[in-house]
The first five atom37 places (N, CA, C, CB, O) and aatype in JSON, in Angstrom:
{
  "aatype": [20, 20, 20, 20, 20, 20, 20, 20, 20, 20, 20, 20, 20, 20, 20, 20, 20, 20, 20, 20, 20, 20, 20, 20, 20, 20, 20, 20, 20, 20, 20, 20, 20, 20, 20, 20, 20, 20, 20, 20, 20, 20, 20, 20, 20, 20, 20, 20, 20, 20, 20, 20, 20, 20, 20, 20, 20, 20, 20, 20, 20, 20, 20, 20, 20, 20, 20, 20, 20, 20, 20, 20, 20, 20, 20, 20, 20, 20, 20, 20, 20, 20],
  "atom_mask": [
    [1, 1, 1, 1, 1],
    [1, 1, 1, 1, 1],
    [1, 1, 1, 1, 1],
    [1, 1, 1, 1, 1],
    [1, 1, 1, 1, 1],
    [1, 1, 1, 1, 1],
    [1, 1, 1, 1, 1],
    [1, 1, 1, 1, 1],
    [1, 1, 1, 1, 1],
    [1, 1, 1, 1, 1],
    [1, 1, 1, 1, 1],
    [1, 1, 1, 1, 1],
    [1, 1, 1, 1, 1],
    [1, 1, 1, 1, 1],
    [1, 1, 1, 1, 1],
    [1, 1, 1, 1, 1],
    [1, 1, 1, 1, 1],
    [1, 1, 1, 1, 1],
    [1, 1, 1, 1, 1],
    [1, 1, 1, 1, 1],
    [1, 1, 1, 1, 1],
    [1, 1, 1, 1, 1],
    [1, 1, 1, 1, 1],
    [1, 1, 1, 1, 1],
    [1, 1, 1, 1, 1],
    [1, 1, 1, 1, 1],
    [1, 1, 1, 1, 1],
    [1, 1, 1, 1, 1],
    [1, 1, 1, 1, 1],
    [1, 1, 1, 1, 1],
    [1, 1, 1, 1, 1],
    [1, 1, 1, 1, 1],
    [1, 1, 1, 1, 1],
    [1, 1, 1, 1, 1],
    [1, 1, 1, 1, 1],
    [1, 1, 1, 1, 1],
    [1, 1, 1, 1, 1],
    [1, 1, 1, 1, 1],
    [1, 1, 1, 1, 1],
    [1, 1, 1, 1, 1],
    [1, 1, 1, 1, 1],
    [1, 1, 1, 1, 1],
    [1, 1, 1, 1, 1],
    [1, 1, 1, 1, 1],
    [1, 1, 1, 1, 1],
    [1, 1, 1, 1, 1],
    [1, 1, 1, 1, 1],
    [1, 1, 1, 1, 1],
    [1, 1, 1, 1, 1],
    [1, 1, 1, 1, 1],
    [1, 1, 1, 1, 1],
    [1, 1, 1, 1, 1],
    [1, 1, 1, 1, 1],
    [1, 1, 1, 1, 1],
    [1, 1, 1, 1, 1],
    [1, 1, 1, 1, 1],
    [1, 1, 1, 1, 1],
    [1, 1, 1, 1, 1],
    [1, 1, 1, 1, 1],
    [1, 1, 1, 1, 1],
    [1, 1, 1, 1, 1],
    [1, 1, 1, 1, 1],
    [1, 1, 1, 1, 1],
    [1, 1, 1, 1, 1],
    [1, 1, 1, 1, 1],
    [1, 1, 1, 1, 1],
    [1, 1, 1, 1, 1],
    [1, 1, 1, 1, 1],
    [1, 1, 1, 1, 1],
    [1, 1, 1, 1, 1],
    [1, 1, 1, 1, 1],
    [1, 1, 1, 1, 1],
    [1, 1, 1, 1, 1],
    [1, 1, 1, 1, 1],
    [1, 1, 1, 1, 1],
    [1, 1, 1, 1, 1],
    [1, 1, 1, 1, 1],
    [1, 1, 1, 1, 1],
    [1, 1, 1, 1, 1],
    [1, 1, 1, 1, 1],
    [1, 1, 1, 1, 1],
    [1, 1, 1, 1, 1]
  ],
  "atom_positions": [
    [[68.92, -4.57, 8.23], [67.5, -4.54, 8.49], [67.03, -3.16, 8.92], [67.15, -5.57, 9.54], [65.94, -2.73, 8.52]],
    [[68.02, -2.25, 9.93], [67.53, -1.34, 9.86], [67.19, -0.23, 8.58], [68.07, -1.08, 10.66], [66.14, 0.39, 8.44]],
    [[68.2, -0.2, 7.85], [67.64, 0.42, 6.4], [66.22, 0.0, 5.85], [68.63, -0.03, 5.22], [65.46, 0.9, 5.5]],
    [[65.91, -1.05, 5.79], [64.83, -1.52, 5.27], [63.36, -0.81, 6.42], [65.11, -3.32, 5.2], [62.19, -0.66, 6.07]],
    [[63.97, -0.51, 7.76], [63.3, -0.12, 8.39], [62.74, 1.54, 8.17], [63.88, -0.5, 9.37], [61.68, 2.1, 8.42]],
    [[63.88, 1.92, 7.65], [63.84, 3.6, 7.37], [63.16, 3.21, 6.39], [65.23, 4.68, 7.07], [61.95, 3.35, 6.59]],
    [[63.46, 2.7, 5.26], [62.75, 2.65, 3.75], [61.42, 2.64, 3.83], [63.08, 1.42, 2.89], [60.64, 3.44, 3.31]],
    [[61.1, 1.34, 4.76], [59.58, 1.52, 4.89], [58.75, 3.02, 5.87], [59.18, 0.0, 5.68], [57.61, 3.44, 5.74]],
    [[59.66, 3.42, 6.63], [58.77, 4.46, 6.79], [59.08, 5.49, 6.32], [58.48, 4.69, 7.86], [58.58, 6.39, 6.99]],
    [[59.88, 6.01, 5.2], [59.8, 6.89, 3.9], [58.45, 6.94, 2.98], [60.92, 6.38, 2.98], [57.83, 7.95, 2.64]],
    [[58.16, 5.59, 2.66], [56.94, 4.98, 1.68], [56.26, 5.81, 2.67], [56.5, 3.1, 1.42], [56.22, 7.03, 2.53]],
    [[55.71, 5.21, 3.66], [54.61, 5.2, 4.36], [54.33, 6.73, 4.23], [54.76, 4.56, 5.8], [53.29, 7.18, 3.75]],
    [[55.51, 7.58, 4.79], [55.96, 9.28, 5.06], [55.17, 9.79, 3.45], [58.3, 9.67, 5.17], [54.41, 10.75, 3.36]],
    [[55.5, 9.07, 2.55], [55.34, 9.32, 0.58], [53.94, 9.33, 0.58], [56.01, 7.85, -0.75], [53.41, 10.25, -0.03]],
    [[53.09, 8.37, 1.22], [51.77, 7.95, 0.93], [50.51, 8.77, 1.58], [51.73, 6.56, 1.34], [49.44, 9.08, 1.07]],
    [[51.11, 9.05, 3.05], [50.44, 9.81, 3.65], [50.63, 11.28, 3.21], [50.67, 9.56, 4.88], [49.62, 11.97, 3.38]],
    [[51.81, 11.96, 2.64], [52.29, 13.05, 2.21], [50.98, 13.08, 0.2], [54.54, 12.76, 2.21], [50.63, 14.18, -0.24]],
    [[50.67, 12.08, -0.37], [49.86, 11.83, -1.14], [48.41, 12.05, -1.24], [50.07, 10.97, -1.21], [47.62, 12.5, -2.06]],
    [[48.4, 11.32, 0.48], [46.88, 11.49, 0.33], [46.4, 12.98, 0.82], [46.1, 10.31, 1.24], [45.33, 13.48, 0.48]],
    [[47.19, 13.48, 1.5], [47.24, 14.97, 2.28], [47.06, 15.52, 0.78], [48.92, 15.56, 3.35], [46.27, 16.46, 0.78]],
    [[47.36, 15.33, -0.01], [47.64, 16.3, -1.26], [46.42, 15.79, -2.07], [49.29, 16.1, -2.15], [45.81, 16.67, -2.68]],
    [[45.97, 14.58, -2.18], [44.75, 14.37, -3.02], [43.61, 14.87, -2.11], [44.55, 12.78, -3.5], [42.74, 15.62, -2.54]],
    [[43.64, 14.31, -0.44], [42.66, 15.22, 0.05], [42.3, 16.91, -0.03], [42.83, 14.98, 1.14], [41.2, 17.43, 0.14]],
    [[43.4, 17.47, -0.31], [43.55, 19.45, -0.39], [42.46, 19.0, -2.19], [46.33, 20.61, -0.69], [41.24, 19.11, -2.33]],
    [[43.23, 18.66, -2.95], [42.9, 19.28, -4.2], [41.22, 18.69, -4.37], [44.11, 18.77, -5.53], [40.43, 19.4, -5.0]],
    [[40.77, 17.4, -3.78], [39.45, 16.67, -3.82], [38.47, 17.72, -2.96], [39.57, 15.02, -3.1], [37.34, 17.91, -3.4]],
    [[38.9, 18.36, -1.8], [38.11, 19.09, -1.1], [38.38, 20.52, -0.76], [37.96, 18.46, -0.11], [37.51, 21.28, -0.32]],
    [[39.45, 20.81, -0.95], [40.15, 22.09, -0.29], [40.11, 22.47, 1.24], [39.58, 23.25, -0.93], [40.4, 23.43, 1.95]],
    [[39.57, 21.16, 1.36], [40.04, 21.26, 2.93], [41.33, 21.31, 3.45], [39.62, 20.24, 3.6], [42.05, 20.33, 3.25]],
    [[41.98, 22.7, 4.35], [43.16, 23.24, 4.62], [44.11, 22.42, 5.86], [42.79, 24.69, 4.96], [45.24, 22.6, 6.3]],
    [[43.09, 21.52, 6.13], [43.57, 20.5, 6.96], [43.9, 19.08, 6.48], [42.7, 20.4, 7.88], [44.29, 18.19, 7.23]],
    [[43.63, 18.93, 4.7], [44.52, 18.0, 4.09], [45.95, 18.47, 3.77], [43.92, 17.56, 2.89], [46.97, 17.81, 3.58]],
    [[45.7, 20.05, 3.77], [47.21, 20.61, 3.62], [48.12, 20.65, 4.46], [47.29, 21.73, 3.34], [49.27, 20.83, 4.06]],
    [[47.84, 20.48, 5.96], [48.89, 20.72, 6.62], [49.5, 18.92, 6.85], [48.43, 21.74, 8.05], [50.63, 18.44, 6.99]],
    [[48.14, 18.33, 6.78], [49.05, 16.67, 6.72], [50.19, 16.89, 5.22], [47.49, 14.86, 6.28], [51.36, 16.52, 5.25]],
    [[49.59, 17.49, 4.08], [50.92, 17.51, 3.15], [52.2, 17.76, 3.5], [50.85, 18.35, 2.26], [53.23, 17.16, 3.2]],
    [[51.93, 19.24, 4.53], [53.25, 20.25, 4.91], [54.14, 19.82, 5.8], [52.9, 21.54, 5.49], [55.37, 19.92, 5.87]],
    [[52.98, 19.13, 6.76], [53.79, 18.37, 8.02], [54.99, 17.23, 7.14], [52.37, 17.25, 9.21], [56.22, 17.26, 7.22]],
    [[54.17, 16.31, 6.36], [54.93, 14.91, 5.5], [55.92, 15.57, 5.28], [54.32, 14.15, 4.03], [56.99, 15.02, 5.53]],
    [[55.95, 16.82, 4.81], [57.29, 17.17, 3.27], [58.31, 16.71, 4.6], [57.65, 19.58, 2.24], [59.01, 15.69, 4.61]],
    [[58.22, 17.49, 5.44], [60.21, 17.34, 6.55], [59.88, 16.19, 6.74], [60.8, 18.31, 8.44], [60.53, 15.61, 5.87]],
    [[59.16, 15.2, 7.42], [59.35, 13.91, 7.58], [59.94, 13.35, 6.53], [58.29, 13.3, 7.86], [61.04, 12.9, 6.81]],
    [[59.7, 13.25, 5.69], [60.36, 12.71, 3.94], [61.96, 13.2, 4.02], [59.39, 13.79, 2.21], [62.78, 12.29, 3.92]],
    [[62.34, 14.19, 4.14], [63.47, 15.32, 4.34], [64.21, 14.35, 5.11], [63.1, 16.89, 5.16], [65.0, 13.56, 4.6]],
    [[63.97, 14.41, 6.21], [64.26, 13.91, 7.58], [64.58, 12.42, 7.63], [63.09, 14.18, 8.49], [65.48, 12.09, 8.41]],
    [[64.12, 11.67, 7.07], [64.31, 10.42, 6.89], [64.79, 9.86, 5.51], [63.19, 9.9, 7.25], [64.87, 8.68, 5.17]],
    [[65.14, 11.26, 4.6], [66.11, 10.47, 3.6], [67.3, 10.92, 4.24], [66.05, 10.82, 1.89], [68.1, 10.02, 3.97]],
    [[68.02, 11.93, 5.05], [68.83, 11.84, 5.73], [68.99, 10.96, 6.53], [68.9, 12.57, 6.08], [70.18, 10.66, 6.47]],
    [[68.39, 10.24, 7.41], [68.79, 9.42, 8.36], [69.27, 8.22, 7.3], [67.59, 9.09, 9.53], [70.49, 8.04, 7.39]],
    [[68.62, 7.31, 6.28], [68.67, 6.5, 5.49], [70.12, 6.94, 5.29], [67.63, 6.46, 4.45], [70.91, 6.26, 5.95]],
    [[70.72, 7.99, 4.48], [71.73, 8.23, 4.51], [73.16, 8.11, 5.11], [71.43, 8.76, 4.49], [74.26, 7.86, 4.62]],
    [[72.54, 8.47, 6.8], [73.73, 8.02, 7.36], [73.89, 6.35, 7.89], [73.92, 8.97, 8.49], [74.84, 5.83, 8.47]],
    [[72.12, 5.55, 7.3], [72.29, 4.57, 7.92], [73.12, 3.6, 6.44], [70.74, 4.1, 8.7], [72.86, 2.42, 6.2]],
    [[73.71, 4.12, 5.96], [74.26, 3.48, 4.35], [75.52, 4.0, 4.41], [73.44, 4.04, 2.76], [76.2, 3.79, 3.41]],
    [[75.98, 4.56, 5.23], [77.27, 5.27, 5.29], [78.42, 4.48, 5.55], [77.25, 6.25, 6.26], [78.7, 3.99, 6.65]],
    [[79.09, 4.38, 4.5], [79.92, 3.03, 4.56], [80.07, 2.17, 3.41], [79.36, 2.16, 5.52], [81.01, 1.85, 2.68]],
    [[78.75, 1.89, 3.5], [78.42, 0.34, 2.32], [78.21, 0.96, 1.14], [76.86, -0.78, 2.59], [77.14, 1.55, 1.03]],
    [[79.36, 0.98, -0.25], [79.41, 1.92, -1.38], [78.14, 1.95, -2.33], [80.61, 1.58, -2.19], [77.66, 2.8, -3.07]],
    [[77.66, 0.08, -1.83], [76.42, -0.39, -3.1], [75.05, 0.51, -2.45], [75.96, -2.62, -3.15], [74.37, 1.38, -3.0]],
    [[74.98, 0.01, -1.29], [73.86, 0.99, -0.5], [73.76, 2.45, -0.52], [73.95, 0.81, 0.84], [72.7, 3.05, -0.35]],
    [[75.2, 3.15, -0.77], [74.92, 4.22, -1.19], [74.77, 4.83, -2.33], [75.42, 4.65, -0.81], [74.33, 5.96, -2.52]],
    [[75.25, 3.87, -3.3], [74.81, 4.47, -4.8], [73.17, 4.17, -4.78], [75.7, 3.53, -6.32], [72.47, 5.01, -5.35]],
    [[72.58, 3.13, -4.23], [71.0, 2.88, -4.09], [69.89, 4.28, -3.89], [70.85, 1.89, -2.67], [68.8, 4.63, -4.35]],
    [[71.04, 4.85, -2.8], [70.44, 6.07, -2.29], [70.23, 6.89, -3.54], [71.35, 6.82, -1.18], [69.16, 7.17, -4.1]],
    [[71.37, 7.21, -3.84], [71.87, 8.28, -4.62], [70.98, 7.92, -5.87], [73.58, 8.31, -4.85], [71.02, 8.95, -6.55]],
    [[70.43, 7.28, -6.32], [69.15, 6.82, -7.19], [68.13, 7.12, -6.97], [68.87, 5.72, -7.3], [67.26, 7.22, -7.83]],
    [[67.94, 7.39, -5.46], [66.57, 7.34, -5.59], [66.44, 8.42, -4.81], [65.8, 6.09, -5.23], [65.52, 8.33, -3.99]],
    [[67.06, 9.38, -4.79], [66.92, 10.58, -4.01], [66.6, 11.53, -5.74], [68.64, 11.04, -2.78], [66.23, 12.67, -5.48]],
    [[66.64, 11.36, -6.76], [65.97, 12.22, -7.5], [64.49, 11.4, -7.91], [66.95, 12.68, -8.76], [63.57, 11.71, -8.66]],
    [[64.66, 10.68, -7.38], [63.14, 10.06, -7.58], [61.85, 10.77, -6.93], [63.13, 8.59, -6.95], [60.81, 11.18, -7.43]],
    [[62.43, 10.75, -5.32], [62.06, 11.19, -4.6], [61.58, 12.6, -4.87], [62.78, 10.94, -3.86], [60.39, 12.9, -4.79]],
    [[62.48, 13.41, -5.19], [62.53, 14.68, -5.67], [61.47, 15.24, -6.42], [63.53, 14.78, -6.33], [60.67, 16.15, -6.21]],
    [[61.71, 14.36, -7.48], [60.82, 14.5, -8.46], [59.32, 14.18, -8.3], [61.3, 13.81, -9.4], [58.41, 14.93, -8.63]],
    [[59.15, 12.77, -7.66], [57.69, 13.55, -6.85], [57.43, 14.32, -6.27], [57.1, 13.22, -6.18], [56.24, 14.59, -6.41]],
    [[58.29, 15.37, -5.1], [58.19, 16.0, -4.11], [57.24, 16.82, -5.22], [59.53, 16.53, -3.26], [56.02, 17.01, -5.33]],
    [[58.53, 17.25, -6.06], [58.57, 18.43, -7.23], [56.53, 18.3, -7.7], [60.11, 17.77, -9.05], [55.69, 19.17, -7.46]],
    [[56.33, 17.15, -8.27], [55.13, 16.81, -8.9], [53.77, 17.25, -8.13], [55.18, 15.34, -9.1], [52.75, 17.83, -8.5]],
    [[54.2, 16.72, -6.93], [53.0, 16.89, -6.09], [53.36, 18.48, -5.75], [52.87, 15.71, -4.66], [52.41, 19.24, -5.93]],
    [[54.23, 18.89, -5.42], [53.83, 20.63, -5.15], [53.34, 21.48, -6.44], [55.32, 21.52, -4.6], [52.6, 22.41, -6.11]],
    [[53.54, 21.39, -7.58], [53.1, 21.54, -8.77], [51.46, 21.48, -8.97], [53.79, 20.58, -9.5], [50.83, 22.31, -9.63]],
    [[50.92, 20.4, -8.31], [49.97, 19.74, -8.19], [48.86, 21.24, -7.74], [50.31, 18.39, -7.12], [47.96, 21.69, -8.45]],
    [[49.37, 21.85, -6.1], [48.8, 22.5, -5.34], [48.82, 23.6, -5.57], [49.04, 22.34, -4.41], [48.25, 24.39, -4.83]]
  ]
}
């Protein structure tokens, strides 16, 4: 349960890190950017912890290991974006 606990506040970390980024490009207000800048290490930060909270369980960690270029690849998208 705790994984599921990190997971959900990754999303949450993803969404708010989203809107920071639709708010910059909708207004250019420099204070949607730093909610972006702040998100990016939270995201960082909590796919590591997820990490060590899977450490062990082989299925849970190939899960990871899936979805850490997912991850990526939005990171990638949305900085592209700005």
């Amino acid at each position: 349960m705790i994984v599921v606990s990190h997971l959900d506040e990754l999303l949450a970390s993803m969404r708010q890190m989203e809107s920071g980024q639709r708010g910059y490009l909708l207004t250019g207000d420099p204070q949607f950017l730093q909610i972006y800048n702040a998100t990016w290490t939270k995201i960082l930060d909590r796919v590591a912890v997820i990490e060590q909270a899977v450490d062990g369980d082989a299925s849970q960690q190939e899960s990871v290991r899936r979805l850490k270029p997912l991850i990526k690849s939005t990171l990638d998208e949305m900085s592209e974006s700005l």
